[in-house]
C-alpha positions as CSV (number, residue, x, y, z in Angstrom):
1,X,191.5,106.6,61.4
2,X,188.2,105.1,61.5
3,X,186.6,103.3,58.6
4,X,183.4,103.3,58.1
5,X,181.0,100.2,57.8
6,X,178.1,99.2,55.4
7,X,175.3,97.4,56.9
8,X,174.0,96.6,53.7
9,X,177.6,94.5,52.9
10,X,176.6,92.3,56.0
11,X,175.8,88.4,54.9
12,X,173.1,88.7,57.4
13,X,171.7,91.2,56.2
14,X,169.1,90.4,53.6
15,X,168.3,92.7,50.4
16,X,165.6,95.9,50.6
17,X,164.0,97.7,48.2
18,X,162.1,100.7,48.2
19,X,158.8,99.9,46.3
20,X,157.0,102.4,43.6
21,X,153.9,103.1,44.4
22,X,152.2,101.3,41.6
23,X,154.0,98.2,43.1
24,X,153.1,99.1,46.7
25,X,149.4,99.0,45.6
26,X,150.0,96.0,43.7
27,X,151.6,94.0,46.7
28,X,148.5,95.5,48.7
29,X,145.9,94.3,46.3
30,X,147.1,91.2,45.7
31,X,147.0,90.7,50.1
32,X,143.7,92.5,50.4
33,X,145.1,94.6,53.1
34,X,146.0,97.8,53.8
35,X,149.2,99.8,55.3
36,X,148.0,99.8,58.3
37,X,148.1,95.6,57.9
38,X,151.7,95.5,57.3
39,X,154.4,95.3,59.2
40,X,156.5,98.4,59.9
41,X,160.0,99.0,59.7
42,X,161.6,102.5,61.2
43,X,162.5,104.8,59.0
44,X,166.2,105.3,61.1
45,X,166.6,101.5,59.9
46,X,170.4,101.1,59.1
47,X,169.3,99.2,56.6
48,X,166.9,101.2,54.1
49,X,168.9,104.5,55.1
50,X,170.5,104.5,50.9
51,X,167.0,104.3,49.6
52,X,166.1,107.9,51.1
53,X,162.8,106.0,52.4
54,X,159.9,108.8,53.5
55,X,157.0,108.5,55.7
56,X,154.5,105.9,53.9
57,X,157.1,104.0,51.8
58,X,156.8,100.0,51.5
59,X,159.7,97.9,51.7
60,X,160.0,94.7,50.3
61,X,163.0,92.5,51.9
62,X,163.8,89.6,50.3
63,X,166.0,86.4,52.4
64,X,167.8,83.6,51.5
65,X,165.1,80.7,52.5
66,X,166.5,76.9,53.9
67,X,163.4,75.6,52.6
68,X,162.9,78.0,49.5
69,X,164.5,79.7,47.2
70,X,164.2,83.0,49.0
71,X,161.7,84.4,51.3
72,X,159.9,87.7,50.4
73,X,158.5,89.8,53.4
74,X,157.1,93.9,53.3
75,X,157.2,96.4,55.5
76,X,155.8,99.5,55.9
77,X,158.3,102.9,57.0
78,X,157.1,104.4,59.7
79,X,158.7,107.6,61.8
80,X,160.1,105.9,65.4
């Protein structure tokens, strides 16, 4: 019997979250950039797979920081 095992349970792996639009557009505003600008993240990613991420999505990832409190970063989902 195999059990199964969630990536997101991980300690190194930090906290994502699927983005509205209206916040997307917020985040991209406040930057001045584009989706184009942003980092990409697949959207096969072990890691977003539970937020049913599409084509287009923005995903914010926040980490524990040594020198902050945490550490937000985005990313944009992108077929791979």
């Amino acid at each position: 019997m195999t059990k199964e095992f969630d990536i997101k349970k991980h300690s190194l792996v930090p906290t994502h979250t699927k983005l509205t639009e209206e916040e997307a557009k917020k985040v991209l505003d406040e930057f001045n950039i584009t989706k184009d600008e942003i980092p990409k993240i697949l959207l096969s990613d072990a890691a977003i797979k539970d937020l049913t991420p599409e084509y287009g999505d923005v995903i914010k990832i926040s980490r524990p920081s040594p020198t902050n409190t945490k550490t937000t970063f985005y990313r944009v989902v992108v077929n791979g």
